[in-house]
N, C-alpha and C positions, 0 to 999 in steps of 0.2 A: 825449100826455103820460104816461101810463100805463105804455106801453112805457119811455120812458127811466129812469123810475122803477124799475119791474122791473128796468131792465138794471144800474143804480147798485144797487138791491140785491144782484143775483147780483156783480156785479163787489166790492162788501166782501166778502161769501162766499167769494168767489175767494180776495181779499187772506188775510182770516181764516184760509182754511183754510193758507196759504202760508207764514204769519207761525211766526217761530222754525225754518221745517226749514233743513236746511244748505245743498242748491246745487248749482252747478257749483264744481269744483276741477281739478286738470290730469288729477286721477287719473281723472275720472268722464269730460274730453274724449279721452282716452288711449283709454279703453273703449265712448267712441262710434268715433271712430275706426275704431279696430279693426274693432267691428262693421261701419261701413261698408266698410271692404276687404273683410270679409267675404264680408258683399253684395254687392259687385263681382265678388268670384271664384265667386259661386256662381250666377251670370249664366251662365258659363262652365262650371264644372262643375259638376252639378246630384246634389245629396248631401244626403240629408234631415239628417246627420250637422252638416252647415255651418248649416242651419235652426237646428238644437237651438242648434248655440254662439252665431250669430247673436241669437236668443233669450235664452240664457242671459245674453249680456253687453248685452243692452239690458234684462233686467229687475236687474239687478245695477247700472247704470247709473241706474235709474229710483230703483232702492230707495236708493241711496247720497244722490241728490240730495233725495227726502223727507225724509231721517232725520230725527230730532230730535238726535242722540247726537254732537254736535258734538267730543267729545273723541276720539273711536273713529274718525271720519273725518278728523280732523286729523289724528292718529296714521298711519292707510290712507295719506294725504297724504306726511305727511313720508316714510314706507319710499319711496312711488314715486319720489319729490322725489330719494331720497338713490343708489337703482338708476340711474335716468335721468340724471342730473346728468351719468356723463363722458361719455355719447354725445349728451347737448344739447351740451355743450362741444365734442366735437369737429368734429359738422354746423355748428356756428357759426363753428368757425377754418374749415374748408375753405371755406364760404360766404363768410367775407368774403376769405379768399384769391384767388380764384375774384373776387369782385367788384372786389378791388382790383389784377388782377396784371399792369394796364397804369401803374400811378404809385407802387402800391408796393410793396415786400417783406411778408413778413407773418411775423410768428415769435411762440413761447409762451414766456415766462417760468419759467424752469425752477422756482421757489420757491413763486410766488403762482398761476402759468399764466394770467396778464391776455395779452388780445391785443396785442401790439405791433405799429403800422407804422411801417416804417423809409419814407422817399423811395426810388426808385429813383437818383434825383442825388447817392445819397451815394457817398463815396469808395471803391472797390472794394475788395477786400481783406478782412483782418480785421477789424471793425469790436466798439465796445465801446457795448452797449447799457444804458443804464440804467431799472429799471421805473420808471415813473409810478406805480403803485401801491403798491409795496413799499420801492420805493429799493434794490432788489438789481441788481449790477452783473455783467453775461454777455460770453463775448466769442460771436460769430458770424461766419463765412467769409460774405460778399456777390457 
């Protein structure tokens, strides 16, 4: 009984000490990441240089997720959010390209760039596509 007592108090401790810092964000998984391919390549080439960076972005990782300074990391957050954004968009149209390109077409919306899928049953030709999200109307060769 003693023991689980113990463990319930280290465990609010735990909670305590945890309570108000910031977390995980895309920025701090970006930077684990990375870290790990790091470590991957340095499996392979062996550079005390890849250690340091290895290091340097898992304690920058560590420390972002402690902070208390939730305005400064939001902030960190939004730049990465706003850098990364066209290459999530673009691995995402090719991905579902790529998963859809036995039933459908796959095309971007030149205004709003929502993903569209067309059928492949549609009539060949020119074809006149309207977004679902914006209501902006495109023509595209099929």
């Amino acid at each position: 009984m003693k023991f689980i007592n113990s463990f319930r108090g280290a465990l609010g401790k735990f909670r305590q000490f945890f309570y108000g810092r910031y977390g995980q964000d895309g920025l701090n998984r970006f930077i684990s990441c990375l870290a790990l391919i790091l470590c991957a390549i340095s499996f392979i080439v062996r550079s005390p240089y890849i250690t340091l960076a290895i290091l340097a972005l898992l304690a920058v990782s560590i420390m972002r997720s402690l902070s208390k300074n939730h305005v400064r990391r939001r902030r960190e957050n939004q730049v990465y959010e706003k850098i990364a954004r066209p290459a999530k968009r673009f691995f995402k149209y090719w991905f579902i390209r790529i998963k859809c390109r036995k039933t459908h077409r796959v095309y971007s919306c030149g205004s709003c760039h929502s993903i569209l899928r067309i059928p492949k049953s549609a009539p060949r030709g020119t074809i006149e596509i309207k977004c679902t999200k914006c209501g902006g109307i495109f023509t595209r060769r099929q």
